[in-house]
N, C-alpha and C positions, 0 to 999 in steps of 0.2 A: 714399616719394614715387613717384610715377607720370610714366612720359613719354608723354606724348600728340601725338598730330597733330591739327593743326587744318586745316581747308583754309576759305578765304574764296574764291570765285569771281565774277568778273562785279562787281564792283567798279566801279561808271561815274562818268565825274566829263569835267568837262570844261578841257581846258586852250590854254596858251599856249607849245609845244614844238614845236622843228626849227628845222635847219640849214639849211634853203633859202631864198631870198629869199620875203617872206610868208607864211612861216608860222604865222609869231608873231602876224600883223596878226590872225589869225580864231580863234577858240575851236573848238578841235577837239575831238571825241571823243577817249576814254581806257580803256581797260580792266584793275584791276588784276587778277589773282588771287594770294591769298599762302598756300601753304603753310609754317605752323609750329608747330615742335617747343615744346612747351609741357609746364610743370610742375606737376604737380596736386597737390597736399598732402590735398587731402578732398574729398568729396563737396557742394559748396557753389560759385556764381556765383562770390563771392571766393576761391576756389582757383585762379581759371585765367585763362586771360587773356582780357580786356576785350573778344569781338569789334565791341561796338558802336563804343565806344572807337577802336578800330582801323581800323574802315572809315571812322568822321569822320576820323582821322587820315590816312591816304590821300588822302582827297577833298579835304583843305584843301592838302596839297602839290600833288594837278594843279593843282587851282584858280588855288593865289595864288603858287608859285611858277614861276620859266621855266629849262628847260634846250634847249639846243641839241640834245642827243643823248637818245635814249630808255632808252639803259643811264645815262647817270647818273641820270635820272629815278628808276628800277629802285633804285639804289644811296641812292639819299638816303631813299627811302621805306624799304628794306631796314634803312637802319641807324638810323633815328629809330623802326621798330619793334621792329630786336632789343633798345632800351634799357630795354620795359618789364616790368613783371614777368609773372614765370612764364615770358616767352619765353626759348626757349635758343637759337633759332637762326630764320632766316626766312628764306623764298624767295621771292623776288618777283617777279612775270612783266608784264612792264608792255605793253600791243600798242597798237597805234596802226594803229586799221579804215581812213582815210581813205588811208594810205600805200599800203595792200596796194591800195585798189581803185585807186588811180593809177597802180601798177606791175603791175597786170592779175594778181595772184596773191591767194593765198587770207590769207596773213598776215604781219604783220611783228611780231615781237614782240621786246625784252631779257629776257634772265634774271640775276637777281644773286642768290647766296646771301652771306645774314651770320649770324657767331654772338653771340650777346650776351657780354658786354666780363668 
């Protein structure tokens, strides 16, 4: 068996996140990117893991779920992905564009690593 890296970048999706009064009221921009360690058994689509899969999966958490903080954001996406197959582990970098430009800097982003179970 083979250990790979995958990297998913730029991941956009839009949500309903943060701890400030109103920010929940608007659908904000999201950006994931996920670096993960993946297991490869053959040379074949079903050897590895799903990135289409994967990127729906992402997108329907900004979407339909709400967190206050953008590391649990990071964490729940991290560990509904380390669960599927072939993944051994994931990292997940969640940014949040609208924050950086309201605090006049280039970025805010969480990181969470998880390893599947």
């Amino acid at each position: 068996m083979t250990t790979a890296r995958l990297f998913l970048s730029g991941i956009r999706a839009s949500g309903r996140h943060g701890a400030r009064p109103g920010e929940k009221g608007e659908l904000q921009p999201f950006v994931v990117d996920l670096d993960l360690t993946v297991e490869v058994d053959q040379d074949g689509i079903e050897a590895t893991a799903d990135y289409r899969g994967i990127t729906e999966r992402v997108q329907e958490i900004v979407e339909h779920e709400s967190f206050d903080l953008i590391e649990m954001l990071a964490d729940r996406i991290g560990n509904e992905i380390a669960v599927l197959d072939h993944v051994a582990s994931v990292t997940a970098v969640v940014h949040k564009p609208n924050a950086a430009v309201r605090l006049g800097i280039d970025g805010v982003a969480a990181v969470v690593t998880v390893d599947s179970a």
